[in-house]
N, C-alpha and C positions, 0 to 999 in steps of 0.2 A: 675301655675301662675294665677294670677286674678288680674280684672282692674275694679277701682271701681271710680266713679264721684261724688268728695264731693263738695258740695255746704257750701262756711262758709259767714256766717251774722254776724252781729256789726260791730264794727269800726275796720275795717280791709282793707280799703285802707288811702294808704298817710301814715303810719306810720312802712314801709320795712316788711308788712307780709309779701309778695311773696317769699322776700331775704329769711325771716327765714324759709320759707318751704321748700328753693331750697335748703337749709342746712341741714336738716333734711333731705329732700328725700335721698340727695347725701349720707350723713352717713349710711342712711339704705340700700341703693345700688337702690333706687325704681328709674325707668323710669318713663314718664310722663311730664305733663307741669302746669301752674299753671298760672292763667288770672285775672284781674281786670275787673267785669261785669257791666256794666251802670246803672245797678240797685243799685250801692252799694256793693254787695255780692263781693266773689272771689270765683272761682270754680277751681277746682283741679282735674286734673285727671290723676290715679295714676296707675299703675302695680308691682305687688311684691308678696311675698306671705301672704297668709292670716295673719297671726299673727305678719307679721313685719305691714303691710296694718294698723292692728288695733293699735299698737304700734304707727306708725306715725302719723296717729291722734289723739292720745293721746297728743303725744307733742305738737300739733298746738297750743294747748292753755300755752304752758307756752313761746310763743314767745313775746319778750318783746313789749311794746308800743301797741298792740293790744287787742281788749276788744271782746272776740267771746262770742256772743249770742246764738247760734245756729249753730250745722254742722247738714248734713243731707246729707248721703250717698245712693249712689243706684250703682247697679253693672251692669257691661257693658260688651258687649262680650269683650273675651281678646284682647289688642290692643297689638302692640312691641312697645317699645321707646330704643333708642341706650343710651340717658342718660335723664335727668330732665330739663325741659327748662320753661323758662319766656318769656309768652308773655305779649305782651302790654296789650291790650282788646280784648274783647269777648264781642259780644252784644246778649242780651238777651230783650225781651222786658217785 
């Protein structure tokens, strides 16, 4: 297993990206959670295995109403998550 912290930019709050991440994650079985950051962005962080990991961010961008700019991935020691959860925000400065 591997846990990896995607960072996505454009317009991706106010228009249910989180919804369609939490949709995707659940289909692919991935744990994790998924945040609206004050800067605009939303950040993601994910567990599964590598090729499902990159598969699901594949999809992010064909979630409807959102316009992704930029993802940008970095890997993190593995975490456990019991299932995929939404939180509110996350502050980042």
């Amino acid at each position: 297993m591997k846990t990896v912290l995607i960072k996505v930019s454009g317009k991706v709050q106010h228009v249910g990206f989180r919804a369609c991440t939490k949709r995707i994650a659940t289909s692919f079985g991935i744990g994790g959670r998924v945040a609206n950051c004050r800067d605009g962005t939303v950040e993601i962080t994910a567990t599964g295995d590598q090729a499902i990991l990159e598969k699901f961010v594949a999809m992010l961008y064909e979630c409807p109403r959102a316009v992704i700019t930029e993802i940008e991935t970095e890997d993190l020691d593995p975490l456990f998550y019991s299932d995929f959860m939404v939180v509110r925000e996350i502050g980042h400065e």
